[in-house]
C-alpha positions in Angstrom: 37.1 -44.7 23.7 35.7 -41.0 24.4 32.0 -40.8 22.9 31.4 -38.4 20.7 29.2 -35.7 22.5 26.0 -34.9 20.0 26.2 -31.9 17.7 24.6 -29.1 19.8 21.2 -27.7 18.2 21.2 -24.0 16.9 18.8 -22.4 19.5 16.8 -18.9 18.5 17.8 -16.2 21.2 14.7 -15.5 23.2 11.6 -13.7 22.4 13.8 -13.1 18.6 10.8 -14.1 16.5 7.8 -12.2 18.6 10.2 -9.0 18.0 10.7 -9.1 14.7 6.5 -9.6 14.5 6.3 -6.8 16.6 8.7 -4.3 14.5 6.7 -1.1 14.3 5.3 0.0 10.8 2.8 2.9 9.9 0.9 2.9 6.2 -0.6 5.7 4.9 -3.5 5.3 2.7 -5.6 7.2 0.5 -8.9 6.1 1.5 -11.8 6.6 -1.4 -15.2 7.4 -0.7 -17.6 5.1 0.6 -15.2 3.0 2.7 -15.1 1.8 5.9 -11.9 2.8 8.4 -12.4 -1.1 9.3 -10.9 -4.3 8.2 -14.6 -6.3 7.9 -18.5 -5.4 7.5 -21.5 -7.6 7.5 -22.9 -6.0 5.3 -20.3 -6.5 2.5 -19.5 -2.6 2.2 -16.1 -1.9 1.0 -13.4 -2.1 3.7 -9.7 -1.5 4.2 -9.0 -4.8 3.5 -9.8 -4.0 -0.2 -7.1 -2.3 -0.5 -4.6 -2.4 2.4 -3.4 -6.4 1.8 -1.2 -6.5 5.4 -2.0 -8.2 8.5 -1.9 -6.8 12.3 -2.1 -3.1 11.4 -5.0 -0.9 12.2 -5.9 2.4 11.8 -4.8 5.5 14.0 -7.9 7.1 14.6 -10.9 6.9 11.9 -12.7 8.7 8.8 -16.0 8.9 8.0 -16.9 6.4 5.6 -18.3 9.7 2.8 -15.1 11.0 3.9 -11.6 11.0 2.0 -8.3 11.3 1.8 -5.1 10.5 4.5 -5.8 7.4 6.8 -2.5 6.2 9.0 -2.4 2.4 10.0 0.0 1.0 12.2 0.9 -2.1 14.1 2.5 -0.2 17.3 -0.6 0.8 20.3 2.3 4.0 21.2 2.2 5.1 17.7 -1.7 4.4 17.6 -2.7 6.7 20.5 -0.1 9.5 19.4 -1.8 10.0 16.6 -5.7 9.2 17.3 -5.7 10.0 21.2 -6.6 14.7 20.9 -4.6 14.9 23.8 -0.7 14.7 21.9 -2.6 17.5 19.8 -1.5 16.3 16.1 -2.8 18.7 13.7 -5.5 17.2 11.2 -5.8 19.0 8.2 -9.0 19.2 6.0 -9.6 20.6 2.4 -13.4 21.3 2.5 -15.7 22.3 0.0 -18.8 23.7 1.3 -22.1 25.0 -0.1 -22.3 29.0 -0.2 -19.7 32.1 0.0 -18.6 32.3 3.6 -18.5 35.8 4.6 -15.9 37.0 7.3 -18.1 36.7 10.1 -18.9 32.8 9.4 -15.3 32.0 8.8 -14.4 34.2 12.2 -17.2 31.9 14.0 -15.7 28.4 12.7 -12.2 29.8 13.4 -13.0 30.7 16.5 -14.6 27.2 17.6 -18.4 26.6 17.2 -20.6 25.4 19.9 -22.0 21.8 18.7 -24.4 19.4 20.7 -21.8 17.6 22.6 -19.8 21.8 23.7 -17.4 23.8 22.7 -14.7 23.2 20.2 -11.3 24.5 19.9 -10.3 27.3 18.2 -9.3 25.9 14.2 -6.9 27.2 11.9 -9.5 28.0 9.1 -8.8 29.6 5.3 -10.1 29.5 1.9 -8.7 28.1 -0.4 -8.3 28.1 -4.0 -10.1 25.1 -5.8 -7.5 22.1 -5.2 -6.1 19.6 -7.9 -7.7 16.9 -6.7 -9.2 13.4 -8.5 -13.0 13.2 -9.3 -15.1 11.6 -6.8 -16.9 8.7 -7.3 -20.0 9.1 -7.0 -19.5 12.9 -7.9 -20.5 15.4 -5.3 -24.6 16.7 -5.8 -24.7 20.3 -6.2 -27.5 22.6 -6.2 -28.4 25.1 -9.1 -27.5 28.4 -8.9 -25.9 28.2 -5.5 -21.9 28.9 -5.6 -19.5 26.8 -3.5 -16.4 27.6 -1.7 -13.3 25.3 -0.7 -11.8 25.9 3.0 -8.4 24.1 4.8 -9.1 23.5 8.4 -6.5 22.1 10.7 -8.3 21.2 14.0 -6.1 19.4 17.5 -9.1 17.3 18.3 -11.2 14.8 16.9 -14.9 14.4 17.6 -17.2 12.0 15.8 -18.1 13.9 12.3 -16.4 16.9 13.7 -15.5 19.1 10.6 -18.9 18.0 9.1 -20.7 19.8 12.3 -18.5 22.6 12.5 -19.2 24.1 9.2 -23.1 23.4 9.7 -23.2 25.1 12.5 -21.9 28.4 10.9 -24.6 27.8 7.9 -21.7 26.1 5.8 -23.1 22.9 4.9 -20.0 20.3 4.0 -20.3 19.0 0.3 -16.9 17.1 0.1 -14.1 16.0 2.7 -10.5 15.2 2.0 -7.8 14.9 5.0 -4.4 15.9 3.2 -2.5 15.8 6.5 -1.9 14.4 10.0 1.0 15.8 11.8 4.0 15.3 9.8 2.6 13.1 7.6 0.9 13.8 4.5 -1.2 13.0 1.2 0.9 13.8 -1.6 1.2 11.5 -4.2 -1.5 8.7 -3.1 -3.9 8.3 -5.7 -7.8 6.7 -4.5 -7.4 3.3 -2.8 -3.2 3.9 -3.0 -0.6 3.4 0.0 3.0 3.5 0.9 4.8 2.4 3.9 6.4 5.3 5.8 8.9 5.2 8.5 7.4 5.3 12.0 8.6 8.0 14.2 9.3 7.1 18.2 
């Protein structure tokens, strides 16, 4: 009598479950005020993992913790160092409110690319702005008495340590509040404070 030969075991194709853990996905987050662009802190600060509850992404690139507004995360190191590394040259776009009226010559000078500590920085596409829409921040922004402000959009193609923050010093524009609307093809709109969405990642 012919034995019965044992029922053959369903076997995974190879590598199947590593690439579907390595499927590429980019967030974008509204990040508030006063938050770290990191996933931990000794100190106990506020970090993205406050808000952004998804393992093995991290963020393209960073902003300043008393900075706001569009933060990109992703799980992909491509995607990663297209966006963060200045040399694919993705547009980052800044609405800036900054202490005093800029006159033409100040906004020609932070146009054109101020010299900071560290050299030279690219020419900017700079341009006032009417006041934007935008929520309150928390804590609200300290102004000083009698002295008008002004709100700017600058798009810059490189991305220096407090960069925007320097630029407009340097021209006598002192910074008062920072929020990034937009990186490359990818935008704010519609992300409240602390709010993300998961957007399709581009090759």
């Amino acid at each position: 009598m012919p034995r019965s030969r044992p029922h053959p075991t369903r076997r995974r194709a190879p590598g199947r479950r590593a690439q579907a853990a390595e499927t590429p996905r980019l967030i974008a987050l509204n990040k508030p005020f006063g938050v770290l662009s990191q996933f931990s802190d000794a100190d106990g600060r506020q970090t993205l993992k406050d808000f952004v509850p998804i393992a093995g992404v991290y963020p393209a690139g960073r902003l300043d913790k008393d900075s706001e507004g569009l933060l990109l995360l992703t799980n992909d190191g491509r995607l990663q160092a297209r966006i963060a590394d200045p040399a694919h040259k993705l547009a980052k776009t800044y609405w800036v409110q900054v202490e005093g009226e800029p006159s033409a010559e100040q906004l020609a000078a932070l146009a054109a690319g101020p010299v900071l500590k560290d050299g030279p920085t690219r020419p900017a596409q700079v341009e006032r702005l009417a006041e934007p829409d935008l929520w309150p921040r928390n804590p609200p922004v300290r102004f000083r008495r009698h002295i008008p402000t002004c709100w700017l959009a600058i798009s810059l193609r490189e991305g220096r340590n407090r960069q925007v923050r320097r630029m407009t010093a340097a021209v006598g524009l002192p910074t008062l509040r920072l929020v990034r609307v937009r990186i490359g093809e990818w935008g704010l709109e519609g992300l409240a404070p602390g709010q993300w969405r998961e957007l399709p990642p581009r090759p």
